[in-house]
Steps between C-alpha positions, in 0.01 A plus 500: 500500500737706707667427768431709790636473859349596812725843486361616193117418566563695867643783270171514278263491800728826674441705180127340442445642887684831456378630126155326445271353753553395862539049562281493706209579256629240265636231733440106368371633118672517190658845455449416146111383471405575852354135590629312785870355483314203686253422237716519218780273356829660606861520355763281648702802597495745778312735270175285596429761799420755252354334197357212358666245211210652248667838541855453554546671208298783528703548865809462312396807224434670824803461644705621223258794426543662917876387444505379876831330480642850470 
């Protein structure tokens, strides 16, 4: 698993907000399987605001595919 601080999941939610669809409509669900964060087992990490454990992976693809670190 990767290990993601609280800078780079703030980064992801700026360019999720800005080029896809606004929080507010997905606020408390998996950005990844759309179920709620509070239903689900969640990663240790900050990342667990935006996705759940089953689909860390998935978020990490993601990630790498919008290049949002740069």
């Amino acid at each position: 698993m990767s290990n993601y601080t609280e800078e780079d999941i703030q980064k992801y939610l700026k360019f999720v907000d800005e080029n896809m669809i606004e929080l507010e409509e997905i606020q408390g669900q998996c950005h990844i399987c759309g179920k709620l964060l509070k239903d689900l087992e969640l990663p240790n990490g900050p990342e667990k605001k935006v996705v759940c454990l089953k689909d860390v992976d998935s978020f990490e693809e993601r990630i790498y595919i919008y290049n949002v670190w740069w």
